[in-house]
TORFIVEX-631887 format. One line per field, with one value per residue: residue in one letter; x, y, z of N, C-alpha, C, CB in turn. Coordinates in nm, 4 decimals. Glycine has a CB too. Layout:
TORFIVEX-631887
res c(a/...)
n.xx c(X/...)
n.yy c(Y/...)
n.zz c(Z/...)
ca.xx c(X/...)
ca.yy c(Y/...)
ca.zz c(Z/...)
c.xx c(X/...)
c.yy c(Y/...)
c.zz c(Z/...)
cb.xx c(X/...)
cb.yy c(Y/...)
cb.zz c(Z/...)
END
This chain:
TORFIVEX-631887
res c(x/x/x/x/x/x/x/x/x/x/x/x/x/x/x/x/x/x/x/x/x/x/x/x/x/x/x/x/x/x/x/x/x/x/x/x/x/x/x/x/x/x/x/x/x/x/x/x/x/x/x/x/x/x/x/x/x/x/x/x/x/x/x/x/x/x/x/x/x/x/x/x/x/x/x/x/x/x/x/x/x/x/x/x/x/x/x/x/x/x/x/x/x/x/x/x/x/x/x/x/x/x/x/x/x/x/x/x/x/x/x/x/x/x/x/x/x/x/x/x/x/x/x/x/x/x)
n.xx c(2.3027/1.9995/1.6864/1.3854/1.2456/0.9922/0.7070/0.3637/0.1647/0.3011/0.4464/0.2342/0.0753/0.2813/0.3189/0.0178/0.0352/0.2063/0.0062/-0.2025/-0.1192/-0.1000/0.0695/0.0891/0.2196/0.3650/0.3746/0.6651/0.9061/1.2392/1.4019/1.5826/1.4459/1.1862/1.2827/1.3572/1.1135/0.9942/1.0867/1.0360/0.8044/0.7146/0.9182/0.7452/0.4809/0.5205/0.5852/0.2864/0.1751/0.3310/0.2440/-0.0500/-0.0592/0.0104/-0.1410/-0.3642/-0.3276/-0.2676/-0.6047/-0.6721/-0.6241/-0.7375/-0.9628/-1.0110/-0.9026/-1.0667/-1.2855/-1.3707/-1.3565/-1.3442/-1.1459/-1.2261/-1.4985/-1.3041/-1.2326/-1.4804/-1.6061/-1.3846/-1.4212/-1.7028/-1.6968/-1.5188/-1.6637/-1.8699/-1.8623/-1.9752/-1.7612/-1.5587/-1.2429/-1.0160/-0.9863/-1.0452/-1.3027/-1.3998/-1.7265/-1.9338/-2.0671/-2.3262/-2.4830/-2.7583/-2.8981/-2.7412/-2.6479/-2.3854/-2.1324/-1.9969/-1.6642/-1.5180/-1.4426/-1.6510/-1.8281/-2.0115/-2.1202/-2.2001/-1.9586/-1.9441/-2.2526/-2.3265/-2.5063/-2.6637/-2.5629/-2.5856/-2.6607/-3.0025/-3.1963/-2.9528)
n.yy c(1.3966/1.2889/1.4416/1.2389/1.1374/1.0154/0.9630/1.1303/0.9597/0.7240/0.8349/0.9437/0.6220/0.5266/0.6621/0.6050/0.3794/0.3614/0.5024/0.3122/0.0266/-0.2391/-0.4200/-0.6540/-0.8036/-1.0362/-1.2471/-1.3700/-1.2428/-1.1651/-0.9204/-0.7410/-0.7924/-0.6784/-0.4207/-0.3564/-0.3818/-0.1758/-0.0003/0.0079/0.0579/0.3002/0.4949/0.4203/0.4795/0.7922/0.8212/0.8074/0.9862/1.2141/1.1737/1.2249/1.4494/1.6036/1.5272/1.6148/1.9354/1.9373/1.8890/2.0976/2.3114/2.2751/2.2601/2.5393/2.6865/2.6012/2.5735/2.8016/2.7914/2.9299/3.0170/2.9925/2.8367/2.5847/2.5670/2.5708/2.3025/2.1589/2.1606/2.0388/1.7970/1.6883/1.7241/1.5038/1.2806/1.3131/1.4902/1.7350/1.7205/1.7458/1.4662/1.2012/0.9663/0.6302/0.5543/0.3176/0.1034/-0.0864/-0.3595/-0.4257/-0.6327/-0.8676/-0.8166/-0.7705/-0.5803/-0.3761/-0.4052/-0.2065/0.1411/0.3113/0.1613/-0.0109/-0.2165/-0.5009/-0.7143/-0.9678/-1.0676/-0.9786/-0.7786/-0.4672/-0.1658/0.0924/0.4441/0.5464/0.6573/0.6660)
n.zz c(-1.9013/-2.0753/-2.1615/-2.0787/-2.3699/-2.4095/-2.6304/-2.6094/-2.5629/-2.4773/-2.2361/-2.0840/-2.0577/-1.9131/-1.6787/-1.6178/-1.5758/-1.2881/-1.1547/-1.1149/-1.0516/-0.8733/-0.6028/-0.4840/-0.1790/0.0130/0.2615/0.5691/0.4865/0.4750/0.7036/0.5822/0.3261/0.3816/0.4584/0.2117/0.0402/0.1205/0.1229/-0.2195/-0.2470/-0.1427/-0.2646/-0.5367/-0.4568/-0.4042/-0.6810/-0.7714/-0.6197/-0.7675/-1.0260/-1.0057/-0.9034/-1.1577/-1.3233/-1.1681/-1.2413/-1.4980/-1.5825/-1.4445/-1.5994/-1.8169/-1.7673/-1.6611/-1.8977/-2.0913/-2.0514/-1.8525/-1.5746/-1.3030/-1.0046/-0.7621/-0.7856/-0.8136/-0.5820/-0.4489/-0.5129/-0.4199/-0.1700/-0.1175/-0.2460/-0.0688/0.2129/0.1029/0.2218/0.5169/0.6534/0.6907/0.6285/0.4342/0.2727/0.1221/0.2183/0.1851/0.1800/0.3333/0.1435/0.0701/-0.0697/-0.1736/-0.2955/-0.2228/0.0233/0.1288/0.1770/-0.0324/-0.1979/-0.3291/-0.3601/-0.5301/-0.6574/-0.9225/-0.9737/-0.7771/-0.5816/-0.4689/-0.5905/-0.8021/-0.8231/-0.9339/-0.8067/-0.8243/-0.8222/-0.7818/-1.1014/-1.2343)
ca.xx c(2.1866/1.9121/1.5704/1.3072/1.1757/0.8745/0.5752/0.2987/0.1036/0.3953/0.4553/0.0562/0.0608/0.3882/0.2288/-0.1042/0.0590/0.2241/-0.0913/-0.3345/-0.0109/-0.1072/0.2339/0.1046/0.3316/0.3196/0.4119/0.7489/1.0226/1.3360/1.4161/1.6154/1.3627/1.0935/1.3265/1.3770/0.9622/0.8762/1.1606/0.9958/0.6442/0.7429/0.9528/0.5714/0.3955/0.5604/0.5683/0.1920/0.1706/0.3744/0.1571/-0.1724/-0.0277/0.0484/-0.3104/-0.4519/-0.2591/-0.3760/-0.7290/-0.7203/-0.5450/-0.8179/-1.1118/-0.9744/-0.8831/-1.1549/-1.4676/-1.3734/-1.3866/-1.2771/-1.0741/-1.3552/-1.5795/-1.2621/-1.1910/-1.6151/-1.6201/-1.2856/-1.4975/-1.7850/-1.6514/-1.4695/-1.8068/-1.9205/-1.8289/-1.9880/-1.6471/-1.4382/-1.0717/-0.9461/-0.9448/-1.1802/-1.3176/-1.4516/-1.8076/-1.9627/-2.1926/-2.4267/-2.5786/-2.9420/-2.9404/-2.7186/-2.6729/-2.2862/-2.0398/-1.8931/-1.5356/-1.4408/-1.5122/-1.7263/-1.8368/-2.1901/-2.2115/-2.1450/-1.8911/-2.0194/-2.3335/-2.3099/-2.5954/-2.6412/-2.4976/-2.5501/-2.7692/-3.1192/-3.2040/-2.8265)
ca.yy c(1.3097/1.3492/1.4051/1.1851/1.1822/0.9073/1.0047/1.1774/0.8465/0.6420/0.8865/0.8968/0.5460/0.5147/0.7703/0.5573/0.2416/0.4116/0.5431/0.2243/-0.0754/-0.2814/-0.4508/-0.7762/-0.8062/-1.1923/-1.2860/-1.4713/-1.2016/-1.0690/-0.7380/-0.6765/-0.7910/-0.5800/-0.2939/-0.3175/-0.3485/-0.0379/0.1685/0.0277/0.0954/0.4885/0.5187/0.3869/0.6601/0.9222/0.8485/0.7726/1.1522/1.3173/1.1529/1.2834/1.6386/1.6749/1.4978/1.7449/2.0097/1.9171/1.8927/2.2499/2.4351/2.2493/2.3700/2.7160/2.7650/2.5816/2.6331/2.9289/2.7199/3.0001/2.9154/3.0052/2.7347/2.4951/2.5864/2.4859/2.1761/2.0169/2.1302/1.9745/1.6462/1.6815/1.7048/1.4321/1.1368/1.3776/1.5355/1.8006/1.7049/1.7128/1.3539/1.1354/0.8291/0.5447/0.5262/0.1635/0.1026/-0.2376/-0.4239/-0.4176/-0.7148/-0.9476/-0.7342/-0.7572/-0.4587/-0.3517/-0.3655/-0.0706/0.3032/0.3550/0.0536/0.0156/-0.3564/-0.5894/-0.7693/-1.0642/-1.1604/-0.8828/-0.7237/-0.3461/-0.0535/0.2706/0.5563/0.5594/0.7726/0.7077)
ca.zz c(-1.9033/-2.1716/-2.0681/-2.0876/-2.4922/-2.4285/-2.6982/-2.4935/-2.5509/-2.4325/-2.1219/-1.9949/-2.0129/-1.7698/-1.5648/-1.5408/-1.4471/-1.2185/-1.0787/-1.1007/-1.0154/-0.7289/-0.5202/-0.3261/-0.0603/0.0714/0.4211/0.5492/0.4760/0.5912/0.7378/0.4694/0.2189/0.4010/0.3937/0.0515/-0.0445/0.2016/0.0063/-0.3044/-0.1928/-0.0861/-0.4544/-0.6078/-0.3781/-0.4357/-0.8319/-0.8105/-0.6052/-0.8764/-1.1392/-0.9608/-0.9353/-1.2562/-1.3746/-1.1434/-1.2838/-1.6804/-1.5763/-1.3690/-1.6738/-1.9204/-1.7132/-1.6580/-1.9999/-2.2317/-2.0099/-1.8054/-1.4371/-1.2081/-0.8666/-0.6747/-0.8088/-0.7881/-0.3971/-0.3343/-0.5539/-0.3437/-0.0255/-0.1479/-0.2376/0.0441/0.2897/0.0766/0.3420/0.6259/0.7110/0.5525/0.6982/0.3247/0.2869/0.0941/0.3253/0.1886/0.2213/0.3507/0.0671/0.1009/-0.2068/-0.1643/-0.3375/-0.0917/0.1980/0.1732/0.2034/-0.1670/-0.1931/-0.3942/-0.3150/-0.6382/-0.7137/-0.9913/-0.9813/-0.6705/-0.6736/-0.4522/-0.6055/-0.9924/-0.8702/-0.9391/-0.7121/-0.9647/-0.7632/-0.8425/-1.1701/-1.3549)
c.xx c(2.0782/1.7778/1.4895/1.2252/1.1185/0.7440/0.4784/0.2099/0.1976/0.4190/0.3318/0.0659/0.1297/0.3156/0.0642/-0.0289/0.1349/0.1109/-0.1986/-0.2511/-0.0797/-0.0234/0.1046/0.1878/0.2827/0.4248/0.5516/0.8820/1.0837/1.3260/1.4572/1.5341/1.2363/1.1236/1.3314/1.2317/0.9177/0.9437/1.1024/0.8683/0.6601/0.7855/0.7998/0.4983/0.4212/0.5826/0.3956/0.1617/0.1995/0.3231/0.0192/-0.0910/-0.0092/-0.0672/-0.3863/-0.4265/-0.3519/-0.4915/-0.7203/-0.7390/-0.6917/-0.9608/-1.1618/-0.9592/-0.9714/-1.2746/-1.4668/-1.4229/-1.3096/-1.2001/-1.1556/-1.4155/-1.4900/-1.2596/-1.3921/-1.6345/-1.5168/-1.3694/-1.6427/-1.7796/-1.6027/-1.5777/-1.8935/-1.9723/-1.8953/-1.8830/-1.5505/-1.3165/-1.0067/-0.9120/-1.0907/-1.1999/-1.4259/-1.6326/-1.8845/-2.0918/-2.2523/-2.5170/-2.6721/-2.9629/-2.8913/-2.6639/-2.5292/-2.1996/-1.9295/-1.7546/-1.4487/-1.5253/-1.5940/-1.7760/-2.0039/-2.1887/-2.1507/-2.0742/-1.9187/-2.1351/-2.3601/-2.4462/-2.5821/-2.6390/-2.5422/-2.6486/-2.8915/-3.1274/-3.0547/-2.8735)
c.yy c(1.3743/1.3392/1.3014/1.2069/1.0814/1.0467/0.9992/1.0289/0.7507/0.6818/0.8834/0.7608/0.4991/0.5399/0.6723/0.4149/0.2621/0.4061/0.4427/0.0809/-0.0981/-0.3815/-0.5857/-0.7471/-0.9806/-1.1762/-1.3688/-1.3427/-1.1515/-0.9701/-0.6823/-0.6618/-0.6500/-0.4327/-0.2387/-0.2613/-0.2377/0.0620/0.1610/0.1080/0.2808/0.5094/0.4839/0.4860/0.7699/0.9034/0.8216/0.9574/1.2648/1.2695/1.2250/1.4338/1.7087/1.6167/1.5958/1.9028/2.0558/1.9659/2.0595/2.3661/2.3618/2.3393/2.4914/2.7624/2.7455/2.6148/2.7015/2.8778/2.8940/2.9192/2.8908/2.8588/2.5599/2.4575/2.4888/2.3519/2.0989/2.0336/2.0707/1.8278/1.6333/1.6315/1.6104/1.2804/1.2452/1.4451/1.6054/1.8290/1.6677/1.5932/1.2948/0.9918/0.7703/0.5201/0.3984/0.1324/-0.0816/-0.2608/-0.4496/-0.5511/-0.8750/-0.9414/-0.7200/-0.6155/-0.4876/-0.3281/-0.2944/0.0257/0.3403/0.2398/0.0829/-0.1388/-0.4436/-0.7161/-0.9564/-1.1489/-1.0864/-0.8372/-0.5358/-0.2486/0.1357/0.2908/0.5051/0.6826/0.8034/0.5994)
c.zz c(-1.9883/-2.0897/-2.1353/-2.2298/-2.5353/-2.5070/-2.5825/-2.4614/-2.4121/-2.2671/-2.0358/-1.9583/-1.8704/-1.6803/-1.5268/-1.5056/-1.3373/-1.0686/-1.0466/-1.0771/-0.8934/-0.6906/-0.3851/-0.2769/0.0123/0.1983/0.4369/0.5033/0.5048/0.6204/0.6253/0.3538/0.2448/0.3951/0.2758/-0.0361/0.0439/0.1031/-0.0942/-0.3093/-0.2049/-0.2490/-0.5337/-0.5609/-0.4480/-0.6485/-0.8357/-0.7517/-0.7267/-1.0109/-1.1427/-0.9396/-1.0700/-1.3321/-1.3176/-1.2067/-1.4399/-1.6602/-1.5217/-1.4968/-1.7970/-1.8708/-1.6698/-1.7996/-2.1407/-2.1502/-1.8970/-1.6161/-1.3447/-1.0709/-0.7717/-0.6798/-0.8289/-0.6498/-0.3722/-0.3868/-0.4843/-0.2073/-0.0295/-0.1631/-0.1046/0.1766/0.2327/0.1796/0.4746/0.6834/0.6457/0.6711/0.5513/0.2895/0.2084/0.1882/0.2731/0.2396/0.2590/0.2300/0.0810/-0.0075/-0.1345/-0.2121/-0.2643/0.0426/0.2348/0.1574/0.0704/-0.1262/-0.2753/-0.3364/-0.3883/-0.7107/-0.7657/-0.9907/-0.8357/-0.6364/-0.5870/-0.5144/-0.7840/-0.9377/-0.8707/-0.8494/-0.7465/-0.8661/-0.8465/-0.9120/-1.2491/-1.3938)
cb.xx c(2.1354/1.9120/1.4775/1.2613/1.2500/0.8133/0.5267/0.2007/0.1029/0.5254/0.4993/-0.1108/0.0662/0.5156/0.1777/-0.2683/0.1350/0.2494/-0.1408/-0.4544/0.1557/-0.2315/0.3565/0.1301/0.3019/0.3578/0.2842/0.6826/1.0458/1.4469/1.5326/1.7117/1.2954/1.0446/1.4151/1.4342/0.8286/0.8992/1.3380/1.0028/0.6058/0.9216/1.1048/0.4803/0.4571/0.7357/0.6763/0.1246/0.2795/0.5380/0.1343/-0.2539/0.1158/0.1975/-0.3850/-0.4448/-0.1139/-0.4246/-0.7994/-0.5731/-0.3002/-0.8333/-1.1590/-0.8153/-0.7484/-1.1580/-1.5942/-1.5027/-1.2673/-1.3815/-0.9529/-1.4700/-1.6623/-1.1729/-1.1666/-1.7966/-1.6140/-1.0638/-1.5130/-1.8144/-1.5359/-1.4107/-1.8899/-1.8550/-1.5871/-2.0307/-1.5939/-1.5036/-1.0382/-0.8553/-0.8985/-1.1867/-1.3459/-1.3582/-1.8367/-2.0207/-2.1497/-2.5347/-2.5347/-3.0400/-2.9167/-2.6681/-2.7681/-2.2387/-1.9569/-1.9334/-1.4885/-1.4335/-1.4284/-1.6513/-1.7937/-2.2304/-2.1737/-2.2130/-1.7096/-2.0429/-2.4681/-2.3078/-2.7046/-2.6960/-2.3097/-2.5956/-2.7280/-3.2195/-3.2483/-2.6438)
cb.yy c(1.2816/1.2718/1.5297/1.2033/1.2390/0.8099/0.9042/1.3322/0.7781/0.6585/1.0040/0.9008/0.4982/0.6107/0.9740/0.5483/0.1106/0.5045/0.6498/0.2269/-0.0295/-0.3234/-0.2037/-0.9335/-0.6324/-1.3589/-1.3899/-1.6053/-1.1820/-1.0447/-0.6820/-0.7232/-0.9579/-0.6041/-0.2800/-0.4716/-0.4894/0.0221/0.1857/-0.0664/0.0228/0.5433/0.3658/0.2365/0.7264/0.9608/0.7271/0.6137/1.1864/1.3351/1.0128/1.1988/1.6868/1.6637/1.3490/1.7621/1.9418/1.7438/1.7647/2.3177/2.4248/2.0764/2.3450/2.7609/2.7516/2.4126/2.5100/3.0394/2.5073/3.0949/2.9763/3.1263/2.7929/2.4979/2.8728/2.5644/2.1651/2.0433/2.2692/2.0256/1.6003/1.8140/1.8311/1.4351/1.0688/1.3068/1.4477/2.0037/1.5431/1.7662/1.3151/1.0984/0.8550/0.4977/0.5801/0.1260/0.1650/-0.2311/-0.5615/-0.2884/-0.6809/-1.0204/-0.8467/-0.8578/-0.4627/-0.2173/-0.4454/-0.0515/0.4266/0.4426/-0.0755/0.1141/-0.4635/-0.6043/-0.6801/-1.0347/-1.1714/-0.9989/-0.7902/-0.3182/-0.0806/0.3006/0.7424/0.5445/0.8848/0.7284)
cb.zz c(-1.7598/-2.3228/-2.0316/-1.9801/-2.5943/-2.2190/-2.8272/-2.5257/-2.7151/-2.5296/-2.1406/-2.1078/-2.0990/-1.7475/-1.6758/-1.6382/-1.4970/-1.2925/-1.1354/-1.2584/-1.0056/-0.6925/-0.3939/-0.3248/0.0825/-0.0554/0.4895/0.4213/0.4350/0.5801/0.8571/0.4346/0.2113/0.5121/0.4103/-0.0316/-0.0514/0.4239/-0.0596/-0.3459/0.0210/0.0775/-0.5334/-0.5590/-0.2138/-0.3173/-0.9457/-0.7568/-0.5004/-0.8844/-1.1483/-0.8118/-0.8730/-1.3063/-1.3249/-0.9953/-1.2821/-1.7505/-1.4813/-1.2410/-1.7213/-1.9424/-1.6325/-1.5740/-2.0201/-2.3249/-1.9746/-1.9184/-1.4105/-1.1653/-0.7811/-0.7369/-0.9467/-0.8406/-0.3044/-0.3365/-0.6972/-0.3146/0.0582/-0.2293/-0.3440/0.0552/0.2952/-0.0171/0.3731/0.7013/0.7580/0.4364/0.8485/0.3237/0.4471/-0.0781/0.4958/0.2457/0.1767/0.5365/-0.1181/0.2430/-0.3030/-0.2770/-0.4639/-0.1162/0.3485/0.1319/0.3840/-0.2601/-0.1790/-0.5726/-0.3119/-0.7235/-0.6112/-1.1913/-1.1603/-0.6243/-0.6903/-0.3812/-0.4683/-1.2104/-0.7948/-1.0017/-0.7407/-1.2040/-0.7971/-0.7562/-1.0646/-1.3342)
END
């Protein structure tokens, strides 16, 4: 078996649809069918995991080796983000953010515009 000789272009991209693919799932199907979309689902995971390990990977070896990041200052920036949501259990959690402008509850984690009414989300001062 030959390996894999996708142009790095060609391979990133894989690797991001991979990583940014979203799988409706609609209501109404068999066991077997549901067996089949959980195995797919898990096969999608675990290639969206081994896409993010090896993006985290790139990025570590770029910021260690072009602007001199030590490990140190990687270890307090994941516990920092980390304690971002009030809670360092290694996990990022969703913060409830609320448009100021129609009082409803944004539905992304990072969201700058709202997606109910378009009004603006960005921190004060970006």
């Amino acid at each position: 078996m030959q390996p894999n000789r996708q142009s790095p272009v060609a391979y990133t991209r894989t690797m991001l649809s991979y990583m940014l693919a979203n799988t409706p799932i609609s209501g109404g199907v068999s066991s077997a069918d549901a067996r089949f979309i959980a195995e797919d689902a898990n096969k999608a995971s675990e290639l969206k995991i081994q896409a993010l390990e090896l993006t985290c990977a790139a990025m570590w070896t770029i910021l260690r080796d072009k602007l001199g990041v030590t490990e140190a200052e990687l270890v307090q920036a994941i516990h920092d983000v980390d304690a971002r949501d009030g809670v360092v259990d290694g996990k990022i959690s969703p913060i409830s953010k609320e448009c100021p402008h129609c009082h409803r509850k944004a539905l992304t984690r990072n969201p700058t515009k709202c997606a109910w009414c378009g009004g603006d989300l960005s921190p004060v001062g970006t």
